[in-house]
N, CA, C and O atoms as a GROMACS GRO file, in nm:
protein
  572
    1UNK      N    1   1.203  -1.226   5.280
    1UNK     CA    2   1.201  -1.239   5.135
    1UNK      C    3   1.072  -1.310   5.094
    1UNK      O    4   1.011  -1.396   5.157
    2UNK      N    5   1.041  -1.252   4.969
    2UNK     CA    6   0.870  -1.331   4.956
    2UNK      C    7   0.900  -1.482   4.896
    2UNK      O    8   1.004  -1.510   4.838
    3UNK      N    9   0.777  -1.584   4.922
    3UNK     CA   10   0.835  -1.695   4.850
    3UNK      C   11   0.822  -1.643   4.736
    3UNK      O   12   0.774  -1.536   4.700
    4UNK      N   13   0.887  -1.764   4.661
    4UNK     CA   14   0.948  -1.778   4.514
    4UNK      C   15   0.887  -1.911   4.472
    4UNK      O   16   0.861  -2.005   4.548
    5UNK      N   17   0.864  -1.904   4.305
    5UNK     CA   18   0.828  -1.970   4.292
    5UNK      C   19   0.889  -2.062   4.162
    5UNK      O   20   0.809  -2.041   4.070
    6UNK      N   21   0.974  -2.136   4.124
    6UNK     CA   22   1.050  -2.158   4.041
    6UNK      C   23   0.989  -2.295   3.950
    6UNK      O   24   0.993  -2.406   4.003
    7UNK      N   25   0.916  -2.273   3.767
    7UNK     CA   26   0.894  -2.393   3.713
    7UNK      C   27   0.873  -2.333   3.554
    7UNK      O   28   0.825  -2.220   3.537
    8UNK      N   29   0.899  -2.390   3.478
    8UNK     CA   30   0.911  -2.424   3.365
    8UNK      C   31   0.852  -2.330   3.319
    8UNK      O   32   0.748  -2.294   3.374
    9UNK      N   33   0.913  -2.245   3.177
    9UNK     CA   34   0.822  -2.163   3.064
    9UNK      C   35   0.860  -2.172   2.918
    9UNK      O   36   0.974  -2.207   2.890
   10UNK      N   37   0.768  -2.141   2.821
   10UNK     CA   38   0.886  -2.151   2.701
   10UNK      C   39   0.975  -2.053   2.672
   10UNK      O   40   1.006  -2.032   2.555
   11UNK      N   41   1.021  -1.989   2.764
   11UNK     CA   42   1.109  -1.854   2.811
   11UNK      C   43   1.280  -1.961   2.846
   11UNK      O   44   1.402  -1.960   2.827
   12UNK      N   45   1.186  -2.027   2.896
   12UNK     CA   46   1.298  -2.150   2.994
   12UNK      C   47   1.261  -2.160   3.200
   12UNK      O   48   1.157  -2.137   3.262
   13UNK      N   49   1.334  -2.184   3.226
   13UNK     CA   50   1.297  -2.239   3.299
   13UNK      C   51   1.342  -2.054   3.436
   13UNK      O   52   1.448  -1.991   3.442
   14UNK      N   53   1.219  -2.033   3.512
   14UNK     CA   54   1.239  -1.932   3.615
   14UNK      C   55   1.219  -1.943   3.730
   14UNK      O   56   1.133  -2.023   3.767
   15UNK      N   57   1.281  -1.876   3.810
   15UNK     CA   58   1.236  -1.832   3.956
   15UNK      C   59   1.201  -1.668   3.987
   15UNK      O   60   1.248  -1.556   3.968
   16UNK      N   61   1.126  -1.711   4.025
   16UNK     CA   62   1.013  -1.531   4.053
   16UNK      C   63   0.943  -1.548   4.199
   16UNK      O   64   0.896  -1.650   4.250
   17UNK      N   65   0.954  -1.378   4.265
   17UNK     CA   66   0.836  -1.425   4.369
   17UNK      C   67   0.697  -1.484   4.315
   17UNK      O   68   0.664  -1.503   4.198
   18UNK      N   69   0.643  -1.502   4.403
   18UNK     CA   70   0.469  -1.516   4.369
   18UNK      C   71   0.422  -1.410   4.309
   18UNK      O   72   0.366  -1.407   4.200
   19UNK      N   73   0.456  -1.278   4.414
   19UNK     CA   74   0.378  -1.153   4.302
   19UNK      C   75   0.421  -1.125   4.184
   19UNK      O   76   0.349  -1.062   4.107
   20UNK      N   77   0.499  -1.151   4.162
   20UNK     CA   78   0.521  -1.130   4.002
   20UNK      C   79   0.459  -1.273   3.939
   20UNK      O   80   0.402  -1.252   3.832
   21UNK      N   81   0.457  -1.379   3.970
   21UNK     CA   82   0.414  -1.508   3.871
   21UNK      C   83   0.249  -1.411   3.870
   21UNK      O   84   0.221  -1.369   3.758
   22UNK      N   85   0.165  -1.383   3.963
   22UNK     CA   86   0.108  -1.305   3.983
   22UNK      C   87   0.048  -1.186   3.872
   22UNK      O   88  -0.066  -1.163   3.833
   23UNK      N   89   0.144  -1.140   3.849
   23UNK     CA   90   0.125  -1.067   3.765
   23UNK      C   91   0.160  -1.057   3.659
   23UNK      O   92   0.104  -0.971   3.591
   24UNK      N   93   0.281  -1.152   3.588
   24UNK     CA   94   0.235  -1.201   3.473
   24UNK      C   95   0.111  -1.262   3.414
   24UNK      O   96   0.049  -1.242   3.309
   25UNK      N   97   0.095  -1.348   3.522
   25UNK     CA   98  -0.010  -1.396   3.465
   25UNK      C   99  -0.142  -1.325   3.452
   25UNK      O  100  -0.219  -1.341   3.357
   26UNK      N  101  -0.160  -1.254   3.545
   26UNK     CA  102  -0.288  -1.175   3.534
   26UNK      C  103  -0.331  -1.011   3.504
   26UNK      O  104  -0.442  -0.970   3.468
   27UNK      N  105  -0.204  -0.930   3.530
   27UNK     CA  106  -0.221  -0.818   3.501
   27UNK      C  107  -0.104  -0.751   3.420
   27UNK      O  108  -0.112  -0.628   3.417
   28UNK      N  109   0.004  -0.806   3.353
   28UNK     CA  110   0.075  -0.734   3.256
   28UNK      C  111   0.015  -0.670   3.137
   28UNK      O  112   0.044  -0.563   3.084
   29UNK      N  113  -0.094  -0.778   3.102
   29UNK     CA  114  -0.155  -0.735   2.935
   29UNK      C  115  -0.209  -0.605   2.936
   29UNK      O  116  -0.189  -0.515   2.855
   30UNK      N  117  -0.314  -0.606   3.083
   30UNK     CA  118  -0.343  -0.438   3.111
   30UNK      C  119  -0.278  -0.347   3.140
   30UNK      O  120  -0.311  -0.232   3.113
   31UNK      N  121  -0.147  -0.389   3.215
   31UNK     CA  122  -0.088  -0.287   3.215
   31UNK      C  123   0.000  -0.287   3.109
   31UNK      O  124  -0.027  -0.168   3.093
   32UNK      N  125   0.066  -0.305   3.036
   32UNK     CA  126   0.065  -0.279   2.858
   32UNK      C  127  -0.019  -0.236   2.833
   32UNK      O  128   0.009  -0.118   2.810
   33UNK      N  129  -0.091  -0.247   2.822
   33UNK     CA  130  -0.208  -0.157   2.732
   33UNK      C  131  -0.212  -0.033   2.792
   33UNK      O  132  -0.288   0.053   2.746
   34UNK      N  133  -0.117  -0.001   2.920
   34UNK     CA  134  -0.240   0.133   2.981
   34UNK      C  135  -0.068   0.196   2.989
   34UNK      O  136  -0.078   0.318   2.982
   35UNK      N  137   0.070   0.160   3.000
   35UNK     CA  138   0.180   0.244   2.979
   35UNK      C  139   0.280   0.134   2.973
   35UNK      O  140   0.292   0.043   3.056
   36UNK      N  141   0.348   0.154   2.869
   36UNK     CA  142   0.439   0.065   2.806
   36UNK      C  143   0.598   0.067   2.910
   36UNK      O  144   0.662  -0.030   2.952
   37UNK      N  145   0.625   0.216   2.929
   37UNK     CA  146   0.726   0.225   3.002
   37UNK      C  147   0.680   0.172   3.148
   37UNK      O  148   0.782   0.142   3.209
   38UNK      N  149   0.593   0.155   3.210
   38UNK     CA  150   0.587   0.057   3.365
   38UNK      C  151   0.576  -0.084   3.327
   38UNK      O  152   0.648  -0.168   3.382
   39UNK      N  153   0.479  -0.120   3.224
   39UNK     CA  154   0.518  -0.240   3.181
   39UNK      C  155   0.645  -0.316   3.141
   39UNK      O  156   0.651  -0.438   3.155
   40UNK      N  157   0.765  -0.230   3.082
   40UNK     CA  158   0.916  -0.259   3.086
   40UNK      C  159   0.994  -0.267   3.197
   40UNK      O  160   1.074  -0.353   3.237
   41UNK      N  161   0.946  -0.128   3.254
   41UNK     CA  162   1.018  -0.135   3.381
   41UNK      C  163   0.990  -0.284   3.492
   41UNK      O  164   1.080  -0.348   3.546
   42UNK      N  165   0.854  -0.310   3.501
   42UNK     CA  166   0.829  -0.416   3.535
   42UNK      C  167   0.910  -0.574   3.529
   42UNK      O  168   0.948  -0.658   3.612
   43UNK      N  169   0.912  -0.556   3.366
   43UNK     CA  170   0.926  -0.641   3.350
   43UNK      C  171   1.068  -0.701   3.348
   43UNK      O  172   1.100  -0.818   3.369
   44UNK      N  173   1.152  -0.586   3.316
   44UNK     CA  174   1.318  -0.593   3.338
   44UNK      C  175   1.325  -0.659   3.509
   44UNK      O  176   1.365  -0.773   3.530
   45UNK      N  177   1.276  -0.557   3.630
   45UNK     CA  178   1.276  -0.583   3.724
   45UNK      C  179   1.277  -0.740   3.778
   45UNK      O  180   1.342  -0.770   3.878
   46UNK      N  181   1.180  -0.862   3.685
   46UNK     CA  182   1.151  -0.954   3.674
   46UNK      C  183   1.287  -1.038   3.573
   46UNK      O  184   1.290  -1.159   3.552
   47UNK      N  185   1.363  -0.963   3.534
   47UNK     CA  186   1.443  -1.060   3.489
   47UNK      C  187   1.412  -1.067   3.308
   47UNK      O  188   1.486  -1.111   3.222
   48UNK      N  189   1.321  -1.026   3.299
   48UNK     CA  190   1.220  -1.037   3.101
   48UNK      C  191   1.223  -0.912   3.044
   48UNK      O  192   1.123  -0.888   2.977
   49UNK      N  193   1.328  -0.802   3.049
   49UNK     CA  194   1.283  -0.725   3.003
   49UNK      C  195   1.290  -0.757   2.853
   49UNK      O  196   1.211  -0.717   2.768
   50UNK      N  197   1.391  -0.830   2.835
   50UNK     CA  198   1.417  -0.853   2.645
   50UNK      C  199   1.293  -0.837   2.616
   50UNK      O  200   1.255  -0.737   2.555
   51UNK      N  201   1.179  -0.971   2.669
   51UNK     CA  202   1.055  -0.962   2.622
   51UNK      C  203   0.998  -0.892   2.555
   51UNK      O  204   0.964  -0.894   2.436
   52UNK      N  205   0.977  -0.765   2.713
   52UNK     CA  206   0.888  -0.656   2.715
   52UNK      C  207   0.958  -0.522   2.625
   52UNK      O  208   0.899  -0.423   2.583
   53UNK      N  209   1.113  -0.560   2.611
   53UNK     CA  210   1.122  -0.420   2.526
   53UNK      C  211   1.152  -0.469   2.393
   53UNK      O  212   1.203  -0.380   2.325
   54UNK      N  213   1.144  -0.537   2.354
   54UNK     CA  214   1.023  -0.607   2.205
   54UNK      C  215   0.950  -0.604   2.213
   54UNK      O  216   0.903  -0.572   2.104
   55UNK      N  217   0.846  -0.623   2.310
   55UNK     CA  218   0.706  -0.546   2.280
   55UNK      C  219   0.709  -0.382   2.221
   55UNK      O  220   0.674  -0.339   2.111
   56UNK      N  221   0.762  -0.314   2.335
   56UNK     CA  222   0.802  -0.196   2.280
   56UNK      C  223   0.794  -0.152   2.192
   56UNK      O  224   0.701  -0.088   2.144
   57UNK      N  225   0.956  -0.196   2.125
   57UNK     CA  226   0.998  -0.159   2.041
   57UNK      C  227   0.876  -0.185   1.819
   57UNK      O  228   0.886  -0.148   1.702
   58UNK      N  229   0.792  -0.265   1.907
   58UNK     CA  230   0.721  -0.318   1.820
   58UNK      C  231   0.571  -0.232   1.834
   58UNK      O  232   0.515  -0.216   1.725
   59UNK      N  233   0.520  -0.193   1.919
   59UNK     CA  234   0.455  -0.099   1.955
   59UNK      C  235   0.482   0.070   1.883
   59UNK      O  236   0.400   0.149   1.836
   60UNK      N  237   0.672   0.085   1.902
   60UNK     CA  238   0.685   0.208   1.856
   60UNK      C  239   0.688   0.237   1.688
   60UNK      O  240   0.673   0.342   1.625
   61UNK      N  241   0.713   0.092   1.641
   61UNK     CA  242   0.726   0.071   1.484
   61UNK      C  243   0.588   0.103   1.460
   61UNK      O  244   0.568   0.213   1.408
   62UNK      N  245   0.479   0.023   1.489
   62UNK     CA  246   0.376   0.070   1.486
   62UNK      C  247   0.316   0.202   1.446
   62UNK      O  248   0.252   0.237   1.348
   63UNK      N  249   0.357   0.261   1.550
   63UNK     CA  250   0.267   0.386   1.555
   63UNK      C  251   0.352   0.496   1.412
   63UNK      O  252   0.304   0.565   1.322
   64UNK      N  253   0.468   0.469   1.446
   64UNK     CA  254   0.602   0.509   1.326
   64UNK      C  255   0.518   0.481   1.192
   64UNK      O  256   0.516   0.563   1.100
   65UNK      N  257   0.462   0.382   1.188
   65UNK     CA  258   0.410   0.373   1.062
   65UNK      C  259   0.315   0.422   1.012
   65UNK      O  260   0.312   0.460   0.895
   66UNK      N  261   0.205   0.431   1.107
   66UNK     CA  262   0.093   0.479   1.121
   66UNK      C  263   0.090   0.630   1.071
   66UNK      O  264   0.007   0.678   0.994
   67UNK      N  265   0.197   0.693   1.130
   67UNK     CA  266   0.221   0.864   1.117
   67UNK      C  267   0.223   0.898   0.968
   67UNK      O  268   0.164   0.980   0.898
   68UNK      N  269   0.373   0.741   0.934
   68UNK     CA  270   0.412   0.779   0.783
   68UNK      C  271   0.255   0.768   0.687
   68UNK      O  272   0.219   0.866   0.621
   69UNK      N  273   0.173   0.642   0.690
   69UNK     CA  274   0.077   0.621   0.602
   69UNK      C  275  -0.019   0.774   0.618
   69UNK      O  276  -0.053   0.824   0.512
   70UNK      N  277  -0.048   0.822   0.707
   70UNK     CA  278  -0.117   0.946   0.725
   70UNK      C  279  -0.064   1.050   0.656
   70UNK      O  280  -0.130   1.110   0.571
   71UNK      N  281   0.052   1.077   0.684
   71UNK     CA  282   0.170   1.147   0.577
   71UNK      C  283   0.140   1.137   0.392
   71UNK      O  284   0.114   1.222   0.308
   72UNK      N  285   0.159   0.993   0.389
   72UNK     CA  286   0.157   0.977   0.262
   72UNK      C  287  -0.010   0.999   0.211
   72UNK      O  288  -0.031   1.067   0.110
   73UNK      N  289  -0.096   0.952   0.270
   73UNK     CA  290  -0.195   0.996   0.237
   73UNK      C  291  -0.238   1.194   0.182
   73UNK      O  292  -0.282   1.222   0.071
   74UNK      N  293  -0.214   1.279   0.270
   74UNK     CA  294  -0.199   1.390   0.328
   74UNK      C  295  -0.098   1.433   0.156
   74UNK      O  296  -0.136   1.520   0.078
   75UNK      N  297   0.015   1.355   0.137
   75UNK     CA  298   0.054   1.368  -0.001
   75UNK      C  299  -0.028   1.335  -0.114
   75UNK      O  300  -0.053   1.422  -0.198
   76UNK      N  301  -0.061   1.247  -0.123
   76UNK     CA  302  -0.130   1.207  -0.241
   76UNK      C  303  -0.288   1.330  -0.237
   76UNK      O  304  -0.323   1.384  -0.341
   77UNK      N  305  -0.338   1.347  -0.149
   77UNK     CA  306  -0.460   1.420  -0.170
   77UNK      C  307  -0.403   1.586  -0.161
   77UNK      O  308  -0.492   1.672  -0.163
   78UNK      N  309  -0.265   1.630  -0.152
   78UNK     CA  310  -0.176   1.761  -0.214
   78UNK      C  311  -0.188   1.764  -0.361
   78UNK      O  312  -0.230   1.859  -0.427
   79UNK      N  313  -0.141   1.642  -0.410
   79UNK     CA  314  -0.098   1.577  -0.534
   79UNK      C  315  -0.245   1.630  -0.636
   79UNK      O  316  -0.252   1.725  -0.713
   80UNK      N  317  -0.375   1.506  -0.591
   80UNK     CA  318  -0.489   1.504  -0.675
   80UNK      C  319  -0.498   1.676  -0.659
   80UNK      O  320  -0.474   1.732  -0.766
   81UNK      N  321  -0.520   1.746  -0.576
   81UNK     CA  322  -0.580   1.909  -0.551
   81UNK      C  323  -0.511   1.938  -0.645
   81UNK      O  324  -0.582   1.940  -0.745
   82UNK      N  325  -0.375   1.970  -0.677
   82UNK     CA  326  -0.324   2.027  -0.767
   82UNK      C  327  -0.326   1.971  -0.907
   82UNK      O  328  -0.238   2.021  -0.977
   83UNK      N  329  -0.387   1.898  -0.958
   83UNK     CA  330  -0.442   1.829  -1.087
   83UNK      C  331  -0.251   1.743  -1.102
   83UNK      O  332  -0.222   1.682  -1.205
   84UNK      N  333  -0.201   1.750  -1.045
   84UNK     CA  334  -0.052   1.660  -1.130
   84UNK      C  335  -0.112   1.528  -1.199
   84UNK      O  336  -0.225   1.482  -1.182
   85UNK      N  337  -0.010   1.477  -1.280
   85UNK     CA  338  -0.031   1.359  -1.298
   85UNK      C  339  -0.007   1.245  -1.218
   85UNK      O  340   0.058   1.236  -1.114
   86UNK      N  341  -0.098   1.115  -1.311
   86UNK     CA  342  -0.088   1.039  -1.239
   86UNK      C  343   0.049   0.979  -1.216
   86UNK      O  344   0.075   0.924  -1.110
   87UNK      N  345   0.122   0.988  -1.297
   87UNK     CA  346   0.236   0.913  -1.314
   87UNK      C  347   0.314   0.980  -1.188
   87UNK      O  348   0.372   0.906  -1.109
   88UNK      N  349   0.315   1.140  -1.169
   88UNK     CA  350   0.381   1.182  -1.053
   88UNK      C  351   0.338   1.120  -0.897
   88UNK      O  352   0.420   1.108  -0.806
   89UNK      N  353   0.216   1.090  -0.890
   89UNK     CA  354   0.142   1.008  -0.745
   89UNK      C  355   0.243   0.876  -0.786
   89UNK      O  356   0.318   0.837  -0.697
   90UNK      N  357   0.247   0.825  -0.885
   90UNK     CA  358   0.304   0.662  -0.868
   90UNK      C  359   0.475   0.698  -0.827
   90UNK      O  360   0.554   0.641  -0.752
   91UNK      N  361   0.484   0.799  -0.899
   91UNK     CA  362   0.657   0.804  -0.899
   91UNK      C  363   0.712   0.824  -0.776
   91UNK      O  364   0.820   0.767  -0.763
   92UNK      N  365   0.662   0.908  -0.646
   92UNK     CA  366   0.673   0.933  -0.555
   92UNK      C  367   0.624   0.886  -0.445
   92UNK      O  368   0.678   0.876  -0.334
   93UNK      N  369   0.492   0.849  -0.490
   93UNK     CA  370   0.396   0.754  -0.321
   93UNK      C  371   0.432   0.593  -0.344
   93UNK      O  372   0.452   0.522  -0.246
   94UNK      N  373   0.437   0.552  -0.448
   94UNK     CA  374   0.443   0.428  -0.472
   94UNK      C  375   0.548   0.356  -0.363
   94UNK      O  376   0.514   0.305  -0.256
   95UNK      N  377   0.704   0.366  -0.427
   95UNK     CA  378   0.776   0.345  -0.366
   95UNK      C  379   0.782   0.343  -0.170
   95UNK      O  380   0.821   0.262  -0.086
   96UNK      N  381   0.727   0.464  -0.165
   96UNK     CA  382   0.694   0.505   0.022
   96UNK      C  383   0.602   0.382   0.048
   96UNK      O  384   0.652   0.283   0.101
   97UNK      N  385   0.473   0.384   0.015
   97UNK     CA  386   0.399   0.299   0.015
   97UNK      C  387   0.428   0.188   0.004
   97UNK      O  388   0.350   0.121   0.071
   98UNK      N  389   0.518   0.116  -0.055
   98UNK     CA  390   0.591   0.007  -0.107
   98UNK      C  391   0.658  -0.022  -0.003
   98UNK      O  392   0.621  -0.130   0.043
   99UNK      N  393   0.730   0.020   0.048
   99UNK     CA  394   0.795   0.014   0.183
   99UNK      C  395   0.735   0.010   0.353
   99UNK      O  396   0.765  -0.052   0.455
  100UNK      N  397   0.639   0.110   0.319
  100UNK     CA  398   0.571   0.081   0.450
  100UNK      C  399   0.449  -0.044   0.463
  100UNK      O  400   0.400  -0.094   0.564
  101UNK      N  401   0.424  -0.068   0.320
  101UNK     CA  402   0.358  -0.230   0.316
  101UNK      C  403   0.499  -0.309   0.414
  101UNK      O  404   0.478  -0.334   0.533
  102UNK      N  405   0.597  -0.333   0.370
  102UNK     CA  406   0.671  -0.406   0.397
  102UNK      C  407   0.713  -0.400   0.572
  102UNK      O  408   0.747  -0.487   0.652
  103UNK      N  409   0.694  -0.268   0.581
  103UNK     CA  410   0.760  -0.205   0.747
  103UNK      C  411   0.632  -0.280   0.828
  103UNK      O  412   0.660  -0.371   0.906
  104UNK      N  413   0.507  -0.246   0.809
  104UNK     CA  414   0.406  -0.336   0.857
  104UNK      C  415   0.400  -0.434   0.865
  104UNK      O  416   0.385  -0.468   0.982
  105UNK      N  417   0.406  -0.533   0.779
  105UNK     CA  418   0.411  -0.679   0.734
  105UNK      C  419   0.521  -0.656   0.851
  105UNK      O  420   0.468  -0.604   0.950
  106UNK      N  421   0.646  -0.678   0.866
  106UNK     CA  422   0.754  -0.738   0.924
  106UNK      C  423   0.706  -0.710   1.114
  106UNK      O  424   0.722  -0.786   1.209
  107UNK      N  425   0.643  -0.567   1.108
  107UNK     CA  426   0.608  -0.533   1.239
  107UNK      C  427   0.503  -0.649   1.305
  107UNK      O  428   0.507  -0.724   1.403
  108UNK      N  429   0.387  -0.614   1.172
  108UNK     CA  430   0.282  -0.749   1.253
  108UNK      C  431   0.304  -0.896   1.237
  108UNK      O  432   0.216  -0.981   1.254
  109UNK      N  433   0.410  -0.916   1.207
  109UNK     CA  434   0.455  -1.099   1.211
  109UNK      C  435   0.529  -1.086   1.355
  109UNK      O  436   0.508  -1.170   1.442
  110UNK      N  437   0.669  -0.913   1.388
  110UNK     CA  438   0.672  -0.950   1.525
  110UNK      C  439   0.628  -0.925   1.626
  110UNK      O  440   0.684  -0.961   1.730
  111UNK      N  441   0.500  -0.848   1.628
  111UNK     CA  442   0.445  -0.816   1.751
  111UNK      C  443   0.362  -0.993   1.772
  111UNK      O  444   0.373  -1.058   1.876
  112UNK      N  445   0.269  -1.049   1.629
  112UNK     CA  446   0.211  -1.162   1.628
  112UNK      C  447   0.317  -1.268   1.751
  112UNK      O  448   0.269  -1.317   1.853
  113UNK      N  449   0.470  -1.284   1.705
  113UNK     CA  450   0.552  -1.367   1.736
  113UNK      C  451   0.578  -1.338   1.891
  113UNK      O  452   0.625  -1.427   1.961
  114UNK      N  453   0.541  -1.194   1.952
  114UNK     CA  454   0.604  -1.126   2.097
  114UNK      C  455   0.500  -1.190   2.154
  114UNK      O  456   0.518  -1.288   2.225
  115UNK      N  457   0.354  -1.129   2.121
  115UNK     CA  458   0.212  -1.154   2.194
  115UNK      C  459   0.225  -1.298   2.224
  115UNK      O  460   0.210  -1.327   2.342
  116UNK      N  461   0.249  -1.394   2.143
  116UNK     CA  462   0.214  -1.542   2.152
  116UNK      C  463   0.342  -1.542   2.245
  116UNK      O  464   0.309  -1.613   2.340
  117UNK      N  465   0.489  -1.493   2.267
  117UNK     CA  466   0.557  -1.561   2.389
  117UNK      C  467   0.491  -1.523   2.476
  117UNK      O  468   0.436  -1.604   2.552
  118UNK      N  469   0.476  -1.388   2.490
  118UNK     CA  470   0.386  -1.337   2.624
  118UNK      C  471   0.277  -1.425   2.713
  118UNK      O  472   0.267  -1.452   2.833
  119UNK      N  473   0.186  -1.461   2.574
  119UNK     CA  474   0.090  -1.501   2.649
  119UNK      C  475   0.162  -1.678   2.692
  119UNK      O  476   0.172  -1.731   2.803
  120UNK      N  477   0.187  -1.710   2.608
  120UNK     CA  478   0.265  -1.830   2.679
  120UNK      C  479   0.331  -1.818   2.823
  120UNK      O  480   0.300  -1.899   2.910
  121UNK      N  481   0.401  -1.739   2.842
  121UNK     CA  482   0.477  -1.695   2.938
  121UNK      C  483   0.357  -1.672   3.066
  121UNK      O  484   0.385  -1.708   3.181
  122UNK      N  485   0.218  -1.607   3.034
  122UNK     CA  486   0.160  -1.593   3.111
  122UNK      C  487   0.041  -1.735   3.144
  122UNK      O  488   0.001  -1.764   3.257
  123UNK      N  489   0.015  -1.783   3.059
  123UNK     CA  490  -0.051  -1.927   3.055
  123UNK      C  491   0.073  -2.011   3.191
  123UNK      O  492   0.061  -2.069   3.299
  124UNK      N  493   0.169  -1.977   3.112
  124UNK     CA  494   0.285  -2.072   3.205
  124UNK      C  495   0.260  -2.034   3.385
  124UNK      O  496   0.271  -2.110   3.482
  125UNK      N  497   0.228  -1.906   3.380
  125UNK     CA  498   0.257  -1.840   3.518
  125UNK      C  499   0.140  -1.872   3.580
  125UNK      O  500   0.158  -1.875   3.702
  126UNK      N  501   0.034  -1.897   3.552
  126UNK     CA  502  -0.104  -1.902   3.587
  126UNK      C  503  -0.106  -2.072   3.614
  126UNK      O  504  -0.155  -2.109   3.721
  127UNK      N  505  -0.048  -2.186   3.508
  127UNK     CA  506  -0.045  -2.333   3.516
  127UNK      C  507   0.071  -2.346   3.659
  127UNK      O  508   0.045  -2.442   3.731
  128UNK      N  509   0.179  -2.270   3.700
  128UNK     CA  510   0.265  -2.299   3.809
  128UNK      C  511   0.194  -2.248   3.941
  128UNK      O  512   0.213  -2.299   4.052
  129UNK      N  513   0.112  -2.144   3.916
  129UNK     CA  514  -0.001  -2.046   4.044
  129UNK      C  515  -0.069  -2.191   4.114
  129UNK      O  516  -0.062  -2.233   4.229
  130UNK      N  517  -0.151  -2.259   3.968
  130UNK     CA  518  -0.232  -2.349   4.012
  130UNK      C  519  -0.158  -2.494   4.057
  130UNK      O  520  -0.232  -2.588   4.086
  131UNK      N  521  -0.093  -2.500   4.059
  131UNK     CA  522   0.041  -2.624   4.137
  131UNK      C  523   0.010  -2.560   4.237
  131UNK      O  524  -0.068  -2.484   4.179
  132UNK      N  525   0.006  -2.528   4.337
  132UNK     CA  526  -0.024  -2.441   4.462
  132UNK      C  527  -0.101  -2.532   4.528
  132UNK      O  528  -0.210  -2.555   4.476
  133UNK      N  529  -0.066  -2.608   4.658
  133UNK     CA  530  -0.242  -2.671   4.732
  133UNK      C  531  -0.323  -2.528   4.774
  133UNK      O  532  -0.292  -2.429   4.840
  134UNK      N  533  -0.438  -2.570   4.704
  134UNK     CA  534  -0.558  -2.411   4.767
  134UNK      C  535  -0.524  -2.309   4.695
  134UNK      O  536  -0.621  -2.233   4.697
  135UNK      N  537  -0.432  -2.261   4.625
  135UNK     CA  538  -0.427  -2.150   4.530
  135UNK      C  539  -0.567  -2.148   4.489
  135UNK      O  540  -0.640  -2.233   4.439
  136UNK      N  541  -0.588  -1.992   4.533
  136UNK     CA  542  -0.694  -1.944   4.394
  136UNK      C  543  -0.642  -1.773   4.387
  136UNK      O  544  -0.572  -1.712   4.468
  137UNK      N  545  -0.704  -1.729   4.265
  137UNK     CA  546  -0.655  -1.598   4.184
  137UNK      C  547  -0.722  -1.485   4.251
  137UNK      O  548  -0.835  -1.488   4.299
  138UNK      N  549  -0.625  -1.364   4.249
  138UNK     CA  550  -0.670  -1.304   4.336
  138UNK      C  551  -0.822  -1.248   4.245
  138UNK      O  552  -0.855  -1.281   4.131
  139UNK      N  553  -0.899  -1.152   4.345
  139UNK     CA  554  -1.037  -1.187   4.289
  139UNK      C  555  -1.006  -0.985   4.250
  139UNK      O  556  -0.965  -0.890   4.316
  140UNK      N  557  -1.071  -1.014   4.060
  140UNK     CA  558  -1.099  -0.875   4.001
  140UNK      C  559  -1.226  -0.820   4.011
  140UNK      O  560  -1.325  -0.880   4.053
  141UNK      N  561  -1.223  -0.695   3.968
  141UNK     CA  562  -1.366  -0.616   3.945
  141UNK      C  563  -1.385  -0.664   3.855
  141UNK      O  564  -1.299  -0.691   3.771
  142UNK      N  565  -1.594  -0.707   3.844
  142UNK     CA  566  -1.640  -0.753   3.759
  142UNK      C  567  -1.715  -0.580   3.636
  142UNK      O  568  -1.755  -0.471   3.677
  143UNK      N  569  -1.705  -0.631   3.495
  143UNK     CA  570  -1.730  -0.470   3.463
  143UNK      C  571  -1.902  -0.494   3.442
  143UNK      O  572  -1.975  -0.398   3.414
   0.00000   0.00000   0.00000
């Protein structure tokens, strides 16, 4: 069994092998960035998936929104082509628009609120690495 390494996070308090303290600390963010589903899977495996599938799930709001504002845009420039009035752009985009202000706002306060446990979580994993006599990190490509 690999050692383990068990100390304090603002998660609460864990036990993990090394390779995973490992890789929280040093390579989750990239791998998030590069596929969300190994990054969950990962991270469940580790005991965190809540974490990581709030990241997710905050990731998928995202892009959800992204589609709609393109959408609504894509409407409103239907709208101007066909000379309508203005009052018809307010009567119909407004409201959408109105809402996906709001769907955003709520998304980027919780991805803001996920990122900062994360990285805590990984600050944490990297401060327990270095409790180690002689620990040092494994060594990356420089770009």
């Amino acid at each position: 069994m690999p050692t383990r390494l068990e100390f304090s996070t603002p998660e609460g308090r864990i036990s993990l092998p090394i390779d995973d303290v490992q890789f929280m600390a040093y390579d989750a963010g990239e791998l998030a960035m590069h596929s969300t589903r190994d990054f969950v899977e990962r991270m469940q495996s580790m005991g965190l998936g809540e974490l990581a599938e709030s990241y997710a799930r905050f990731q998928a709001q995202n892009a959800v929104s992204l589609m709609e504002l393109r959408e609504a845009r894509e409407d409103a420039e239907a709208l101007l082509t066909r000379k309508e009035e203005c009052d018809v752009i307010a009567d119909r985009l407004m409201p959408r628009l109105e809402a996906l202000r709001e769907t955003v706002a709520q998304t980027q306060a919780g991805m803001r609120e996920n990122m900062e446990r994360l990285a805590a979580l990984s600050a944490a994993c990297d401060y327990a690495l270095h409790q180690i006599p002689g620990y040092r990190p494994p060594v990356r490509g420089v770009c």
